[in-house]
SELOSE-462618 format. One record per atom (N, C-alpha, C): x, y, z. Coordinates in steps of 0.05 Angstrom, whole numbers, plus 5000, padded with zeros to 4 digits. Layout:
XYZ
...
***
This chain:
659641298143
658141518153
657541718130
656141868131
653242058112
655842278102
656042388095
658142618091
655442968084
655643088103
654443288108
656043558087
654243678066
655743878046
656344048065
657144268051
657944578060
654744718061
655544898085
653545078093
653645278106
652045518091
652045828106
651445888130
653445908155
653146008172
651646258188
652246468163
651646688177
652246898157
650947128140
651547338119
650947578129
653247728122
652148078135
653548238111
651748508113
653048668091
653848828107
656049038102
655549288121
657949418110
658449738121
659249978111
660550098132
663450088131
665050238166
664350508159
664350728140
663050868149
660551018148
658650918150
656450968169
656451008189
654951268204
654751398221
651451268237
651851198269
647551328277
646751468268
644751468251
641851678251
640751798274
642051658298
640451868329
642051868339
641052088363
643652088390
644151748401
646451818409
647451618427
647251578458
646351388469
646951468494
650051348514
650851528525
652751468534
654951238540
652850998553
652550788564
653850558537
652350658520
652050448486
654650618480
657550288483
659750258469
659050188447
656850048444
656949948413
654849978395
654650228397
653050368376
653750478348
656150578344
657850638324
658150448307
657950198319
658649898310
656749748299
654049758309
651349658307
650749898283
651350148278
649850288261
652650228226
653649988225
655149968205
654049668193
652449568201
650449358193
648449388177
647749338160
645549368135
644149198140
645448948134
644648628133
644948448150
643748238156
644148108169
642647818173
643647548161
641847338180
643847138182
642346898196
643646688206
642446448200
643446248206
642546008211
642145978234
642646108254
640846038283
638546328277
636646118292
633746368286
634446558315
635746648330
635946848345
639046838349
640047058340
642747208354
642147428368
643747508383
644447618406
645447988392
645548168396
647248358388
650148318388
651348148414
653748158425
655547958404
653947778398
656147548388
654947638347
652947838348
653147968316
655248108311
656148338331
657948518330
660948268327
661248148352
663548028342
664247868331
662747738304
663647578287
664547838267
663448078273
663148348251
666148458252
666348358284
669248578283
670148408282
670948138286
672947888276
674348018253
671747958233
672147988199
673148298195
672848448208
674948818211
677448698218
678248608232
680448518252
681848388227
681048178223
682248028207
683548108172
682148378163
682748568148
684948788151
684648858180
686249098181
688348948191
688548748197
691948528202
692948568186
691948338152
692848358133
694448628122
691948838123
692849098117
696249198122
697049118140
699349218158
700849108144
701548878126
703648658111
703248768077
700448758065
700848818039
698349028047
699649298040
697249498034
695349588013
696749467992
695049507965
693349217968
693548977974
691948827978
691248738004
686948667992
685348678022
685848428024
684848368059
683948048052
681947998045
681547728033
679647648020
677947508028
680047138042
678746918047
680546938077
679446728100
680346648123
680046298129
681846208126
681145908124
681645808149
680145588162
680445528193
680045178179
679845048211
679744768202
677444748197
674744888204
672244728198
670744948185
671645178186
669845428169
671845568135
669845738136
670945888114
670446118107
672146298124
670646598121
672346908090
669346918078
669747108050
668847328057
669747538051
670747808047
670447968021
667948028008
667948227980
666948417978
667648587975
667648917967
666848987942
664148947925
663549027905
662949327901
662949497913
663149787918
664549887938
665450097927
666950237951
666050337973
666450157991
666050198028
663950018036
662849928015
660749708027
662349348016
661949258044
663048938045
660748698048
661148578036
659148208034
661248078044
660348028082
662247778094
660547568092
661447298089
659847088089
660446848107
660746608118
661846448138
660946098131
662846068114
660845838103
662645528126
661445298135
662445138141
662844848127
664744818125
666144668106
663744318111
664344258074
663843908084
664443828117
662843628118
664243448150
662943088141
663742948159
663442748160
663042608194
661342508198
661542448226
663042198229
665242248246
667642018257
666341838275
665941588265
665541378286
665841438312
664241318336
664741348363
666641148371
668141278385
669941068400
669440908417
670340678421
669240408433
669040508466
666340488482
667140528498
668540398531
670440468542
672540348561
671140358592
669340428596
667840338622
666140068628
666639968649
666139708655
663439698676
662539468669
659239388680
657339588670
654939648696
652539738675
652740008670
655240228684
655640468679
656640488650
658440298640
659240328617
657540278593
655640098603
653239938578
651240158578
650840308603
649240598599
650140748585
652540848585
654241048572
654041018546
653940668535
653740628506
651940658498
648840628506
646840618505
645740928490
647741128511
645841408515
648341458491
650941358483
652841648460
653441788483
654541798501
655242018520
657741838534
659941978538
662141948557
661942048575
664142018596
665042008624
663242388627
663642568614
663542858610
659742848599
658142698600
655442778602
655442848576
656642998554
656143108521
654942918512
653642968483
653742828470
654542908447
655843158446
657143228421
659143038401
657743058374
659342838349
661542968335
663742818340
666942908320
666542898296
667543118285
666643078250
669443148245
670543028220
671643078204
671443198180
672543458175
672743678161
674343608137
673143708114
674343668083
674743958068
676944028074
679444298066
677944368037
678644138012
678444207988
675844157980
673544147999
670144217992
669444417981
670844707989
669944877982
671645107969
671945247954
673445257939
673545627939
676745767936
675546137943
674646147916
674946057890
674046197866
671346217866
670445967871
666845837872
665546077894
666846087920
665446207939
664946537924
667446697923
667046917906
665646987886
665246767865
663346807837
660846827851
660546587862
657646597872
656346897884
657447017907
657447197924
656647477897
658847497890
658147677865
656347657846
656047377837
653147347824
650647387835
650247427863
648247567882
647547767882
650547867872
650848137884
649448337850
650848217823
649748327805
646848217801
645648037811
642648037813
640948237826
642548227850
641448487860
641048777849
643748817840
643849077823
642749057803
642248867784
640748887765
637648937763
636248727793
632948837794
633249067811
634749187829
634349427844
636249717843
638349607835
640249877834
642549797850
644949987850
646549847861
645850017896
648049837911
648050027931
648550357948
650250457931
651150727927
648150927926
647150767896
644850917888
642450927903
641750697917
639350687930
639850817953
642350877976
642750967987
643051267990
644051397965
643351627962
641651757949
639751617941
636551577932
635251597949
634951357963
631951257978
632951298007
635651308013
636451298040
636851058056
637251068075
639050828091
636350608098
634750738101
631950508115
631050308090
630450498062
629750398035
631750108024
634950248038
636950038028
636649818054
636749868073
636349578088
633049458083
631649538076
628449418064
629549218042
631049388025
631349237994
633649028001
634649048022
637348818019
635248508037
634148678054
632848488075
631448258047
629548348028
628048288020
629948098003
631148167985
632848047968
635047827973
636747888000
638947718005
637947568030
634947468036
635047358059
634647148046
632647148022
631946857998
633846807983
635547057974
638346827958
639546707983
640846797997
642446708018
641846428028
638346468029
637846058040
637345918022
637645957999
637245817973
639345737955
641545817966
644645817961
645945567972
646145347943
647145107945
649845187950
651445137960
654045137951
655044957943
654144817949
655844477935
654744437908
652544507905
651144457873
652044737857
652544967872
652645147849
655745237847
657645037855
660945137859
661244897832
659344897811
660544867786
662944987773
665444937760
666745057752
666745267730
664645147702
664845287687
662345547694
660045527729
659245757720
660045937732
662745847757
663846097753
664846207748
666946157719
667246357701
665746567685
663046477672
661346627655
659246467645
657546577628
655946417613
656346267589
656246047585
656745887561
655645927535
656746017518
656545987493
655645717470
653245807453
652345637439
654945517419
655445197416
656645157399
657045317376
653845407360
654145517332
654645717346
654745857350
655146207358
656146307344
658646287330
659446427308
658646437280
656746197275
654046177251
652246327258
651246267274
648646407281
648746737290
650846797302
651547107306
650847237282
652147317263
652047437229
648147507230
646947287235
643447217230
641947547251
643947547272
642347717294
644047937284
646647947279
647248247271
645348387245
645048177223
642848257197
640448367208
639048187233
637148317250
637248637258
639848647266
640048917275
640249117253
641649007232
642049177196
638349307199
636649087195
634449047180
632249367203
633749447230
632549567243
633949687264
635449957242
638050157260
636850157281
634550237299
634050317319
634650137347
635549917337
636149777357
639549747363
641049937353
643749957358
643250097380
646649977397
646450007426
644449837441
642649677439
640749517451
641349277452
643549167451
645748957459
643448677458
642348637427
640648407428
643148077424
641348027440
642347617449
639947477436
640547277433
639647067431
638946737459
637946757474
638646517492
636746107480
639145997477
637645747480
638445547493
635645567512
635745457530
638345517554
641045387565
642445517578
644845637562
644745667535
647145677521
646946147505
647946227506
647646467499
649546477467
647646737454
648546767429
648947037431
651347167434
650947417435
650847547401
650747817400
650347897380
653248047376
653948277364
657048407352
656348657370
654248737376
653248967390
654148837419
652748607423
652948507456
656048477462
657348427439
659948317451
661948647451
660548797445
662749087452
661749227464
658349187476
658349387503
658149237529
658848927527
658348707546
656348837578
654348767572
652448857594
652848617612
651848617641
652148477660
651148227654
652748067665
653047747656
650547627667
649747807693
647447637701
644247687687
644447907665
642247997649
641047747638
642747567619
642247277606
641047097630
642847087656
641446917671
638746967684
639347177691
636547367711
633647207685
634947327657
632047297636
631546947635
633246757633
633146517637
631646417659
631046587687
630646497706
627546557706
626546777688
624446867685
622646767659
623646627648
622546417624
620846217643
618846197631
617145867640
615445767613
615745417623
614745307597
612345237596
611045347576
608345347576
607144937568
605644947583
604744707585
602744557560
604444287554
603244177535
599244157536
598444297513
595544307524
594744027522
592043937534
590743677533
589943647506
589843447495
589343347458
585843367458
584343437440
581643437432
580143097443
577743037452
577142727447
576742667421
578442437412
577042317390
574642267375
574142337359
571642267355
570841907339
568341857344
568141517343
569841367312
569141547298
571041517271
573641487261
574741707278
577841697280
579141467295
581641487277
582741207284
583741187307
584241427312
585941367357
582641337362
580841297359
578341247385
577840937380
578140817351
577540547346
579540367345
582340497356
584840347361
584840177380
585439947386
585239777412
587139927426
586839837454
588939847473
589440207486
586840277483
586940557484
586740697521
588940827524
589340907557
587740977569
587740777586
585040957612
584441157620
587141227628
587341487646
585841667622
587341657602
586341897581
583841857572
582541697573
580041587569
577841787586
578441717616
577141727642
577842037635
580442257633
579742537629
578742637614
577542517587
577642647568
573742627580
573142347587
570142347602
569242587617
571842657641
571842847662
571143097651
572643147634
573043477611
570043407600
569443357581
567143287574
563843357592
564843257612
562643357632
563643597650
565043707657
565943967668
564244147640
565644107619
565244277597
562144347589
560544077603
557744097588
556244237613
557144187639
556144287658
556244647667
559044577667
561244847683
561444787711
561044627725
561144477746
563544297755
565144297771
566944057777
566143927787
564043907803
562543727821
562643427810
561443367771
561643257761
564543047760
565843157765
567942897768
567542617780
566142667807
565042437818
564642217810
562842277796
561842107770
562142207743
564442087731
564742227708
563142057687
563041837695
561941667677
558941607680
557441797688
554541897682
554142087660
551942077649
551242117628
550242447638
551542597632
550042827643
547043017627
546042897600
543742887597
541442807603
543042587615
540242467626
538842557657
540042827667
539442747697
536742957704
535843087679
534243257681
531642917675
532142707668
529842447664
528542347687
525542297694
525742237724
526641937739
528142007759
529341697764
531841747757
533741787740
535741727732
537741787759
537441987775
539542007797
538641917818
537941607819
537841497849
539841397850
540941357874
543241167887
543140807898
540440897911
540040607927
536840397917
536840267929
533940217928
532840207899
530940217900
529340277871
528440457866
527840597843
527940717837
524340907844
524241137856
521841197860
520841257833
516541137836
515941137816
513741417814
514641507794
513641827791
511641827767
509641987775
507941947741
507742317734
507942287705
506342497693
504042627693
503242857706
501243017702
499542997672
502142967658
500543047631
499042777616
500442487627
500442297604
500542127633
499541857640
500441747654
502441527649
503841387660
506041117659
505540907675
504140667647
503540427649
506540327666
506840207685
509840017697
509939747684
506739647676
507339377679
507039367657
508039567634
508039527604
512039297605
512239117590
514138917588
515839107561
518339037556
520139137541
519539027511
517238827512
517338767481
514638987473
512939047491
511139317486
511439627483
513839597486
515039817481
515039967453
513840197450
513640237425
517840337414
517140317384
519940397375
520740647386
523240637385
525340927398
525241037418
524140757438
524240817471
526840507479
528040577491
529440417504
530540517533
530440247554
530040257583
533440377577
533140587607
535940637617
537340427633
539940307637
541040107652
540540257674
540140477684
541640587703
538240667728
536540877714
534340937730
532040697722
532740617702
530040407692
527640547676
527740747667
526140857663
526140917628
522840887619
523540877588
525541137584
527241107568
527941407547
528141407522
526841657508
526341697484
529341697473
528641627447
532641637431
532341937414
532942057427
533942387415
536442447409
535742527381
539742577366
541042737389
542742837391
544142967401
544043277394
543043317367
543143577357
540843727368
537643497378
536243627392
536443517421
537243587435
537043547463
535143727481
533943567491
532043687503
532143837534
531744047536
532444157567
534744187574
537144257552
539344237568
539844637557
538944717541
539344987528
537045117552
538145337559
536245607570
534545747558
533845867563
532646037556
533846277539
532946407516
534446617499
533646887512
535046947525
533547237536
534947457511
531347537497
531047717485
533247997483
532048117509
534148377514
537048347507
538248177519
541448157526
541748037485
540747947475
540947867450
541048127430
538848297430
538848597431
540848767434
542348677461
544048867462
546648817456
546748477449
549548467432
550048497405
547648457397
547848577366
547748817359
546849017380
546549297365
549449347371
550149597353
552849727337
552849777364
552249977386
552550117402
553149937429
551149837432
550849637457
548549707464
547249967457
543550077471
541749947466
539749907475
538349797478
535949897454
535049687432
533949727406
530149707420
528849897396
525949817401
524849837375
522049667373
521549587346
518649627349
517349637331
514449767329
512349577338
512449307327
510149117340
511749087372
510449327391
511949237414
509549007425
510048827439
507548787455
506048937470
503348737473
500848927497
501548977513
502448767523
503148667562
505548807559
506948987555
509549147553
508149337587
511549317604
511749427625
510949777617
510449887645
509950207638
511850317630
512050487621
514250647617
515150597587
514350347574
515950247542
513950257528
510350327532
508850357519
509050577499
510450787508
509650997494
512851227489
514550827491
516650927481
517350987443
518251227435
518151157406
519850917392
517750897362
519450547353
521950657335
523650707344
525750797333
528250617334
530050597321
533050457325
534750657331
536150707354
538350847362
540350787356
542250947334
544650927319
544550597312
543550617292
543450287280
542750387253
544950137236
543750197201
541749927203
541949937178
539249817170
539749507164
542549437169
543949237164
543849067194
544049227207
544149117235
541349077249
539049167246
536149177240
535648927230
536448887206
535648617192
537048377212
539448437209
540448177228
540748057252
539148387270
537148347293
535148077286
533648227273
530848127267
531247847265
532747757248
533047557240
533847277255
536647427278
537247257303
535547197315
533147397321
531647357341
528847167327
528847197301
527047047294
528346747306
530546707290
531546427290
531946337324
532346447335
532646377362
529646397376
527446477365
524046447377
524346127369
524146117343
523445847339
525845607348
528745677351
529345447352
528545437392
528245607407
525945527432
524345527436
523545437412
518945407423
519745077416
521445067391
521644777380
523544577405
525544737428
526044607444
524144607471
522444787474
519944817495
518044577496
517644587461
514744397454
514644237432
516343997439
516943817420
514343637406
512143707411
509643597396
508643777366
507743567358
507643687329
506343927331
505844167306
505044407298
501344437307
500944597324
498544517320
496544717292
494244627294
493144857270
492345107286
492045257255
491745487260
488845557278
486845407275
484345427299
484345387322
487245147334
487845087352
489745297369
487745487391
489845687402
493145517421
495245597416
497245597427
498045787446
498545437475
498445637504
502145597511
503245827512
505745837521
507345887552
507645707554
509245747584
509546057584
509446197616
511946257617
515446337618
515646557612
518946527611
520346497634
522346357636
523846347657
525646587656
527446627674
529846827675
531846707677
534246577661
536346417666
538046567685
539146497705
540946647726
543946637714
544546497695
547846547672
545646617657
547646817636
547346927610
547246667588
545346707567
544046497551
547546407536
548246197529
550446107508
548746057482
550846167466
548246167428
551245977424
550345817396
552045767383
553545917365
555845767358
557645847338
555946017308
553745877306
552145907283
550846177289
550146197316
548946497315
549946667317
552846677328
554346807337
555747077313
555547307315
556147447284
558047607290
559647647319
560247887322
563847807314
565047937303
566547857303
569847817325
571747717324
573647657355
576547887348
576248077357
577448227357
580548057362
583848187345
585647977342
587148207360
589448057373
590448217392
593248357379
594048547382
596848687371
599548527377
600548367362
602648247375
604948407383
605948437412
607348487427
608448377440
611448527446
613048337464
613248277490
613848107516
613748147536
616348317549
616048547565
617748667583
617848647619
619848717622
620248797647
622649017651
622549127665
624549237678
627049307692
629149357688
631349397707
633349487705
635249487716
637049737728
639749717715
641149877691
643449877684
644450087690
647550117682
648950297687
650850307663
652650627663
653850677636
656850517642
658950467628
660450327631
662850527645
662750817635
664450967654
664050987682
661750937689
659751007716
659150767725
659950537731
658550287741
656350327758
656350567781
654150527811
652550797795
652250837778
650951087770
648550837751
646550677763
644950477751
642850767748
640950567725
638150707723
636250507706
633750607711
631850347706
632150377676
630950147660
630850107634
629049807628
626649797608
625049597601
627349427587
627349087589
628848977564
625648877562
625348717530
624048657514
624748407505
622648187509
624147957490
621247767488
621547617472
619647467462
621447227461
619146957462
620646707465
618046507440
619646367428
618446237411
620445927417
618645797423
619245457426
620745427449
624145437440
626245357463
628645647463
628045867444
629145987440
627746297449
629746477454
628546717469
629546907451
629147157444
630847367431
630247577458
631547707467
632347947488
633548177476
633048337484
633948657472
632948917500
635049037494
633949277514
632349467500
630449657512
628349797503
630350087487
629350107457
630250277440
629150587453
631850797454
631351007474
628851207449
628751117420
627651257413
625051177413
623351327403
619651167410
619251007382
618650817382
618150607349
615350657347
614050697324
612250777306
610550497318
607550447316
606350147313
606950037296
606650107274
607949977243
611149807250
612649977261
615449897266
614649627277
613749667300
613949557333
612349377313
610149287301
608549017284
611448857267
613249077240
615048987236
616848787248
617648957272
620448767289
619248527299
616448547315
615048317318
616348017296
614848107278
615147937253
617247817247
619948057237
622148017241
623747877262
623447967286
623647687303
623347407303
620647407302
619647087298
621646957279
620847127257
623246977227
625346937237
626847027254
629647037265
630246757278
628746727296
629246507311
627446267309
626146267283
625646107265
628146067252
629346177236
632246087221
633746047241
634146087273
636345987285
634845757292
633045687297
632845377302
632745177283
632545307260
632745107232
636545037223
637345207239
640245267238
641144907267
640444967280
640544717316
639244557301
637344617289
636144247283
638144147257
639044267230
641444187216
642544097228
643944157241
646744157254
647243907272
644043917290
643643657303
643443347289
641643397259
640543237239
643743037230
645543257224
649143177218
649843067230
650243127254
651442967289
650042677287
647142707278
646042387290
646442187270
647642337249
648242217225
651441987222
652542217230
655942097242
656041837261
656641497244
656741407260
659241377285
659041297302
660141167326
661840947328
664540867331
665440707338
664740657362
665440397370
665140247397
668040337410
670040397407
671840537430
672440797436
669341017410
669941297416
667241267438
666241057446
663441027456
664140947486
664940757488
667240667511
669140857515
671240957502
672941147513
671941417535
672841497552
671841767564
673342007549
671442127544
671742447528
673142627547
674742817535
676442917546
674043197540
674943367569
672743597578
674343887569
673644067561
675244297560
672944587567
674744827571
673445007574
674945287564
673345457556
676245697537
673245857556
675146037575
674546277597
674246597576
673446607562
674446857537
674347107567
674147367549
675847577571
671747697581
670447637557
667747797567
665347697578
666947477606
665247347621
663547137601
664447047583
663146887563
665346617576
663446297561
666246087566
664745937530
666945797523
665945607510
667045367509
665645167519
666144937535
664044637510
665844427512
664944277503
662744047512
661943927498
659243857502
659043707535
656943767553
655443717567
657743767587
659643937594
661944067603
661444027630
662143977656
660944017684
664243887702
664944017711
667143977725
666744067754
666843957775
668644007808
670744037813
673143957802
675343877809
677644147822
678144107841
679944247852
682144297847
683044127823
685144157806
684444487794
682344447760
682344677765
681444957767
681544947796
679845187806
683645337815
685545067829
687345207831
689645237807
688345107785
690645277762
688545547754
686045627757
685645857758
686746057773
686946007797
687846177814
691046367811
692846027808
694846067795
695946267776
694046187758
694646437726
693246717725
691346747748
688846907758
691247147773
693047027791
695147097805
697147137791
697747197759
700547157748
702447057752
702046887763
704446667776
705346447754
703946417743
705146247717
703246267690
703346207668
701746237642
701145897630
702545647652
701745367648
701945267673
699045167678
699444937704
697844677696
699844457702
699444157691
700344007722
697743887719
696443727748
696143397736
697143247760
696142927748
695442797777
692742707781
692842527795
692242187802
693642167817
694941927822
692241647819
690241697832
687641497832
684741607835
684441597800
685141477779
686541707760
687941687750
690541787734
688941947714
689142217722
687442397695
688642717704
688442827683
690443017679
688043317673
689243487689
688843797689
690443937682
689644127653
691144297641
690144527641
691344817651
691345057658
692345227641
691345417618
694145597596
693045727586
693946037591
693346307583
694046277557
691946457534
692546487508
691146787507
692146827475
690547067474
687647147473
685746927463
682246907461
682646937494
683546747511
682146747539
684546497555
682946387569
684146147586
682645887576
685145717576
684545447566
684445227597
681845097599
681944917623
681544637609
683344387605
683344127597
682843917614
681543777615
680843447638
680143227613
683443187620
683342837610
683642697624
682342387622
680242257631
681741877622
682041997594
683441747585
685941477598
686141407597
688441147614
691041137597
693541177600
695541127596
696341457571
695141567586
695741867568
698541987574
699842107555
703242197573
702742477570
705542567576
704542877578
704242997546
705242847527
707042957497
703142937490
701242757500
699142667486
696542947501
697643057517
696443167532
696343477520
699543537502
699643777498
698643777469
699143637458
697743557424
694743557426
693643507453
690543537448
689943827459
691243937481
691244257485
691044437459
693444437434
694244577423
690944527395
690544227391
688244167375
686144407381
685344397407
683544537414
683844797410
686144937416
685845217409
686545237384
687245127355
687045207341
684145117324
683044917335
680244917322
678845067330
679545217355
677145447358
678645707342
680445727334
680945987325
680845937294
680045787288
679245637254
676345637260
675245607277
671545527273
670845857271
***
């Protein structure tokens, strides 16, 4: 049978004392009670008031019991056979109860003991003698774990405080309506998005993991900070990817652990762009064996691009010059035969009469002329004069010049021929655009030779293009203004370390280059542009030398060969808990084990400073041991390990980290 994870029942926040905001009426016992609720949802989409309040006062009840036996300690957790109810108090007077239900497993049905067709019904429908059809599950105790449930809960909880404030503050800020708005909004999407089984990782609920190099690479970000006093106190990190680098600043005012994650969560990877098409020369276009797919988009792009149309996809593999030719877009049938006003078209001219540099299209049947590509005919608009005018002048106004024309609308006849705020530089290179752009569209209008000068020339008129004309690169003079490089920010809510609920807003700042991020909180003094261009710069360099630092380091590792029984053998797992919510854990580190979550607890509780666990199938060993850096967590893995082999690899480890 399927084994069903752990799952949130039901989450409420709330505050005993809190008072109604309105009268009461008489009648309403449980008003006092209902007005101590902030929060609230479920996994059933409708509760009742009656059965809200008493899961509310359960979890009171079950507090003020405890209370009566140890007074200096609350309760915390409530463990039953199939639930699991948590209890945390991250501010004073306000509680996060939670109700999580443990793993289950559905227990086989039992055979059933009724005879003839009442009993073959009964088997039929899953239902006994009692009409139910309720399924026995069997419940799994060590699924869920109090350390895991707690970290988690609190890691909610400093998310919260970190984008909004804590609760104290918004409450005596914004008031009681503002704080149930901001909890509603915030803890209804963590709350159903809350794996428990995937996120009761061990190592994240201790802290965030530390980069192998960290203590190389640290020195690099404090010089950072040398190179630009103003960023002392601005507790800059480093993040790559999930691994954190703190700085000498970060590690002595330790800001909230969930700052690194919150910014991690807000990173996205910018997407590999599509590659240029080959051109016929290059060797990826004349390579055999060349991908379709990429083939068929780069066709697709190609015609989007020449069009601005998606329509074009359809057929990507039409020629999109040709469809202004007549004939070229029929579908069925043959092709209707259309003649020229100007020239008529012989049909029953044969393909060897064909004069040179006409060849039949496969497609409409119809002669087409072979035109380079550089002149294409009918596919450019029209140059509208004005708007050309008004991108070249200095100002943007609109320029006038002395040969105006005859046929000039009223009003511009007897406008003066003057240039408004224009030198004489911009005049010329008016003139000049606009020369070059007359002729290069009379030469795409009227592709027949020059006529002479006795011969009058009759010119269409102009069209009005409904898009603005596209010039080329070649005409193009203005130059692309470059943007100020700046960093990306956002906002949010710290607090001083004497004052935890005393939060207030504050920009952090960070820039991300490749796989690496630099983060910093916003400098309280104002930085010059000059500065703010500096640190830019300075940055980049930064985490340019820390990734040249990961790629070394990596380059060594891949270098080191491999025996075949360190390859085969299973690696033994470790984790060092240091004191400032930091861990540093060895490679690709990921533990469940219930082992130890309860030698945490253990040493968490002062109850001992070593706990050594072995179990029986398959035989691997959990080591638990307070030191002075932090807590040491060990999982070996290996076969026929004793305990003498167990403590010789403990002791390795803490002294190579206090040597690295």
């Amino acid at each position: 049978m399927s084994r069903l994870p752990p799952a949130l029942l039901y989450l409420t926040i709330y505050n005993p004392t809190l008072k109604p905001s309105g009268p009461i009426a008489d009648d309403d016992e449980d008003a006092e009670e209902q007005a101590h609720i902030l929060f609230y949802t479920s996994r059933e989409r409708a509760v009742s008031r009656d059965k809200m309040l008493r899961q509310l006062g359960l979890a009171k009840a079950l507090g003020n019991f405890s209370e009566m036996f140890v007074p200096e300690d609350t309760c915390d957790n409530v463990h039953s056979q199939s639930r699991r109810m948590l209890m945390v108090s991250p501010e004073p007077g306000f509680w996060v109860h939670a109700c999580i239900e443990l793993a289950k497993t559905p227990r086989p049905p039992a055979p059933n003991k009724g005879k003839g067709k009442a009993g073959a019904k009964a088997a039929v429908d899953g239902r006994g003698k009692d009409g139910e059809g309720n399924v026995v599950y069997d419940y799994h105790e060590g699924s869920v774990h109090d350390l895991a449930l707690r970290a988690q809960v609190l890691q909610g909880y400093e998310e919260f405080k970190l984008t909004h404030g804590s609760f104290t503050y918004i409450l005596g800020l914004l008031g009681r309506q503002a704080l149930e708005l901001q909890l509603e909004r915030f803890f209804t999407v963590w709350a159903w998005k809350w794996d428990i089984q995937a996120d009761s990782e061990f190592g994240n609920c201790l802290g965030v993991p530390l980069h192998p190099l960290y203590k190389s690479i640290g020195p690099l970000v404090d010089d950072f900070i040398l190179d630009h006093p103003f960023l002392k106190n601005c507790v800059p990190f480093v993040l790559a990817q999930s691994h954190l680098i703190p700085s000498a600043d970060y590690s002595t005012h330790t800001p909230p652990s969930a700052l690194p994650l919150y910014i991690r969560s807000r990173l996205r990877v910018t997407p590999t762009p599509l590659s240029s098409t080959p051109s016929e020369s290059s060797p990826a276009a004349s390579k055999p064996g060349t991908d379709i797919f990429s083939s068929s988009m780069n066709v697709t792009r190609e015609a989007m691009e020449a069009t601005g149309h998606a329509f074009v996809v359809i057929g990507a593999s039409m020629d999109v010059r040709k469809w202004g030719w007549p004939g070229y877009l029929t579908f069925k049938g043959t092709p209707p035969k259309t003649t020229s006003q100007d020239e008529p078209v012989d049909d029953k001219r044969s393909s060897e009469e064909k004069p040179d540099g006409v060849v039949a299209d496969s497609v409409g049947g119809e002669p087409v002329p072979l035109v380079p590509l550089s002149h294409e005919t009918g596919l450019r608009g029209e140059v509208d004069r004005e708007s050309l005018h008004e991108a070249i002048s200095a100002d943007g106004r609109e320029l006038f010049h002395e040969n105006a024309p005859e046929n000039a609308p009223p009003g511009e006849e007897d406008a003066p021929a003057t240039l408004v705020d224009s030198t004489s530089q911009t005049e010329e290179a008016t003139a000049l655009a606009l020369q070059t752009a007359n002729d290069h569209s009379q030469d795409e209008q009227d592709p027949s030779p020059p006529a002479s000068p006795s011969t009058p020339v009759v010119h269409p008129p102009e069209l009005t293009s409904p898009s603005p004309p596209s010039l080329s690169s070649s005409q193009s003079t203005l130059p692309v203004p470059v943007p100020v490089p700046s960093f990306r920010s956002f906002s949010l809510h710290f607090s001083p370390q004497e004052d935890p609920l005393a939060t207030a807003p504050r920009r952090v700042l960070y820039i991300t280059k490749e796989q690496l991020t630099l983060a910093f909180l916003e400098p309280a003094l104002t930085v010059s542009e000059d500065d703010n261009t500096a640190l830019y710069q300075t940055s980049s360099a930064l985490l340019a030398n820390v990734q040249g630092l990961i790629d070394h380091d990596e380059a060594n590792n891949a270098e080191t060969p491999l025996t075949a029984a360190k390859i085969l053998q299973p690696k033994d797992k470790y984790l060092i808990a240091k004191h400032n919510e930091t861990t540093v854990t060895s490679a690709d580190f990921a533990s469940y084990s219930e082992h130890l979550f309860n030698g945490n607890q253990m040493i968490a509780n002062g109850d001992a400073t070593e706990v050594f666990s072995r179990t029986q199938g398959p035989q691997h060993w959990h080591i638990s041991r307070r030191e002075p850096e932090g807590t040491v967590y060990l999982e070996v893995s290996r076969k026929e390990t004793s305990l003498s082999d167990v403590e010789n690899e403990l002791v390795g480890i803490v002294r190579r980290f206090r040597d690295s």
